[in-house]
C-alpha positions in Angstrom: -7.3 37.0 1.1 -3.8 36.0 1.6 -2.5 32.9 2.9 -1.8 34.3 6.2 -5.5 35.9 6.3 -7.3 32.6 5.3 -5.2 30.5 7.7 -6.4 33.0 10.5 -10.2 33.1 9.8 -10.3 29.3 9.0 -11.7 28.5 12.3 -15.1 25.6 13.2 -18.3 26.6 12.5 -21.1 25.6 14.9 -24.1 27.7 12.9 -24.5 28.4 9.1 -26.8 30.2 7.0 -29.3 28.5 5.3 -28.1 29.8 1.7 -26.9 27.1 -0.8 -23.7 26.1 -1.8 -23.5 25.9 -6.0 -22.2 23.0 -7.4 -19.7 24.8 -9.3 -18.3 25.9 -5.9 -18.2 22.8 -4.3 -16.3 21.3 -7.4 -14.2 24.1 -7.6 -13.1 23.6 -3.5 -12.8 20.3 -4.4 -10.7 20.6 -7.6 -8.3 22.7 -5.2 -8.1 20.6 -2.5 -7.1 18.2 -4.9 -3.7 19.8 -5.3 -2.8 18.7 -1.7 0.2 16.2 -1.7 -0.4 12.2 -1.2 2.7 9.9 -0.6 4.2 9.1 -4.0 1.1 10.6 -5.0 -1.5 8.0 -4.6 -4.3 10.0 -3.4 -5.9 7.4 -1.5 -9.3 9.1 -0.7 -12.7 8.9 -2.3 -15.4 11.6 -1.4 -19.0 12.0 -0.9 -20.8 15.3 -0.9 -24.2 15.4 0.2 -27.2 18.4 0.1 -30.6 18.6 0.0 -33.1 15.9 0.7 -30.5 13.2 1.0 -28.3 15.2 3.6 -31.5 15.8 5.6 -32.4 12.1 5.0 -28.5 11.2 6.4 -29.0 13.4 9.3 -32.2 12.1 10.3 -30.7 9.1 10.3 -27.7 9.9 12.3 -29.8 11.6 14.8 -32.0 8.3 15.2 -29.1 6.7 15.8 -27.9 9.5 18.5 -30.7 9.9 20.5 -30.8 5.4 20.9 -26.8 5.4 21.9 -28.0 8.4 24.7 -31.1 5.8 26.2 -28.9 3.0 26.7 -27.4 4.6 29.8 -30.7 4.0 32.1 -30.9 0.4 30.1 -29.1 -3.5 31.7 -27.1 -5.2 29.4 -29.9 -7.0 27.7 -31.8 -3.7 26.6 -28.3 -2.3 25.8 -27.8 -5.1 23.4 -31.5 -5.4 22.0 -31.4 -1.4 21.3 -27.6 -1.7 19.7 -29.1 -4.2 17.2 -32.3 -2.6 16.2 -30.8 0.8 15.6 -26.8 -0.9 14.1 -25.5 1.6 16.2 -21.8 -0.4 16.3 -19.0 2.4 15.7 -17.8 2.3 12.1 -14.6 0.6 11.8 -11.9 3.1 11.6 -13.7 5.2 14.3 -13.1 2.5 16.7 -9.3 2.2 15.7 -8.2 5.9 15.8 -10.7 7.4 18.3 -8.2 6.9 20.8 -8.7 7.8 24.5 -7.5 11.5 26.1 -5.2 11.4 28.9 -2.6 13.9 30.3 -1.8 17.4 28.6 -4.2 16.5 25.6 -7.1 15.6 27.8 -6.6 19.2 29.7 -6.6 20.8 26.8 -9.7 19.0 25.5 -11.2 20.0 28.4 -10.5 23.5 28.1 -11.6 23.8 24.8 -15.0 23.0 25.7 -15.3 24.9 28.8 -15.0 28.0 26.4 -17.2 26.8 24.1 -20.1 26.0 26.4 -19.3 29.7 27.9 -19.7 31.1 25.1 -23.0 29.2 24.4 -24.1 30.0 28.3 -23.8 26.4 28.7 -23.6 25.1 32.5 -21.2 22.3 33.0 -23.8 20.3 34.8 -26.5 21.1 32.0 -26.5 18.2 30.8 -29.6 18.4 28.3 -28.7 21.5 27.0 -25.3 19.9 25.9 -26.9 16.9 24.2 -29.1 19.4 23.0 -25.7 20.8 21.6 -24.1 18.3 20.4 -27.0 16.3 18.5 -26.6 19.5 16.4 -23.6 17.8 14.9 -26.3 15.3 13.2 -28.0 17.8 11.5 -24.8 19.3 10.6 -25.1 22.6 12.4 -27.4 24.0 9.5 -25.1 23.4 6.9 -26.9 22.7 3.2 -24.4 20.3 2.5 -21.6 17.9 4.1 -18.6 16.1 2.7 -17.6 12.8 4.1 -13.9 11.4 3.2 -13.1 8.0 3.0 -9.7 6.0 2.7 -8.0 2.9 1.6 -6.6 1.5 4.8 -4.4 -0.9 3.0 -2.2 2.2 2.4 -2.4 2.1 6.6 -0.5 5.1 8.4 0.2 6.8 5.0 -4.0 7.3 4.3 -4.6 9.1 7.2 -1.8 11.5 6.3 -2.8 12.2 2.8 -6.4 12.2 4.2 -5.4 15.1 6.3 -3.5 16.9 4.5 -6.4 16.8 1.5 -9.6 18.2 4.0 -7.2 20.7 5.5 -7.2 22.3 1.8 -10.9 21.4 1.9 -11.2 23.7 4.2 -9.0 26.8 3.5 -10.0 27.0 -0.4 -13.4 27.2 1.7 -12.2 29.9 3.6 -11.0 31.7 1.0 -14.0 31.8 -0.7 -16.0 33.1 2.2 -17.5 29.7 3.6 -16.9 28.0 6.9 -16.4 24.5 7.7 -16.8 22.6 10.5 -14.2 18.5 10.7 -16.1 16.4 13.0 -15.4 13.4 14.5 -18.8 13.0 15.0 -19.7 12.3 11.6 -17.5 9.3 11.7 -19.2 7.1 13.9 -21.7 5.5 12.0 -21.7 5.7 8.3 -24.6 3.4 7.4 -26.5 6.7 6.8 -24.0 7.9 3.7 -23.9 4.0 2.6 -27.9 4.2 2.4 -27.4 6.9 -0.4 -24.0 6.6 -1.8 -21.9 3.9 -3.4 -18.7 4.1 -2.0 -16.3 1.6 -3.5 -15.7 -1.4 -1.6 -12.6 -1.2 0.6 -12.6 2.3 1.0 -13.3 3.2 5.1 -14.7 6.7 6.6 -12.5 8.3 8.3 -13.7 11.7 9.1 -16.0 13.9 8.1 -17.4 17.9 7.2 -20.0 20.5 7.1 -19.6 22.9 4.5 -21.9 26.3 4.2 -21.7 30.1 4.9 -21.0 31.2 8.2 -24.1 32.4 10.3 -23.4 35.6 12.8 -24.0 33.5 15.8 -21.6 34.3 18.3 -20.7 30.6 18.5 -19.0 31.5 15.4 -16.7 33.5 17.2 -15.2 30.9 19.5 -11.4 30.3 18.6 -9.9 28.5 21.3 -6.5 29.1 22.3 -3.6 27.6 20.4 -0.5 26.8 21.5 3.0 28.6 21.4 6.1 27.9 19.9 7.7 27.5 22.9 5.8 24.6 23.6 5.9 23.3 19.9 9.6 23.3 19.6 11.8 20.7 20.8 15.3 21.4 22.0 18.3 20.8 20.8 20.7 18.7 22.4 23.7 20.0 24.1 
């Protein structure tokens, strides 16, 4: 595909295939993504790929932990605290400093985004059920056999995030290229006990976002691309 072509069909995927993803693939995504640039080229990201029993293991985990956060709701502050403790279900660091809040143009547009994603799903806005139903599918990471989680060095502060970026957005189009589909999801960077449980990520290093990597099913999910917008309203103006 050309660049143009990939960027274009690079789009989330909410429903994979089943089929496994070789090693030598992965690697190979990986060994591309690699070529992204860092700041001064200090590449301040560690990753963990996960597949097979211990990415059903981390997802059964995560959706534990899902389904808890969901019953404290109906609980007082006592339960709320008792239930938080049992099940560590504290956000991970990092989470709690850049999952900021949506207000103004950006929570409109948030909002539209998932109006035509439930629509397409035949999702009521006051179904609630069937949207937990929906989004507790980001635990088991929509079908996907396997998931990447990227973690940073926050002592390289503003600068990690960008390189952090800048690296899964390659992540993702060498994907494309080579007929996969990936899903980012903030989701996945809630709680990251789960990946510790399994992997031994150097100390230091904080999660900061994670992905699910697999073929694309034919679901029409699939097919969802929400609007983007123009360069009209990308482009600032000079000054006269």
């Amino acid at each position: 595909m050309t660049f143009e072509e990939t960027n274009k069909n690079r789009r989330s995927i909410r429903d994979f295939k089943n089929t496994q993803v070789s090693n030598d693939i992965i690697n190979q995504i990986l060994k591309e993504a690699l070529e992204a640039p860092s700041s001064s080229n200090t590449q301040p990201f560690k990753v963990v790929v996960a597949t097979g029993d211990t990415l059903t293991n981390i997802g059964n985990e995560l959706t534990k932990k899902y389904k808890a956060s969901l019953s404290l709701r109906k609980k007082n502050i006592f339960e709320k605290l008792i239930i938080a403790r049992k099940f560590k279900l504290k956000p991970n660091k990092i989470y709690q400093t850049i999952q900021g809040k949506y207000f103004g143009i950006y929570q409109d547009r948030r909002i539209k985004t998932a109006i035509g994603l439930y629509k397409i799903l035949g999702i009521k806005k006051e179904d609630h059920k069937k949207r937990n139903e929906e989004m507790i599918k980001n635990f088991n990471f929509f079908g996907a056999p396997a998931a990447i989680w990227i973690f940073a060095n926050p002592k390289m502060k503003y600068t990690a995030l960008v390189d952090t970026g800048i690296f899964m957005q390659n992540i993702m189009l060498s994907a494309t290229s080579k007929g996969l589909g990936t899903c980012p999801q903030g989701a996945l960077n809630i709680w990251r006990e789960p990946v510790d449980n399994y992997f031994d990520v150097p100390k230091g290093y904080e999660l900061v976002c994670g992905l699910s990597l697999g073929y694309p099913s034919d679901a029409v999910v699939n097919s969802y691309r929400p609007e983007k917008i123009g360069l009209e309203e990308l482009l600032v103006s000079e000054r006269k």
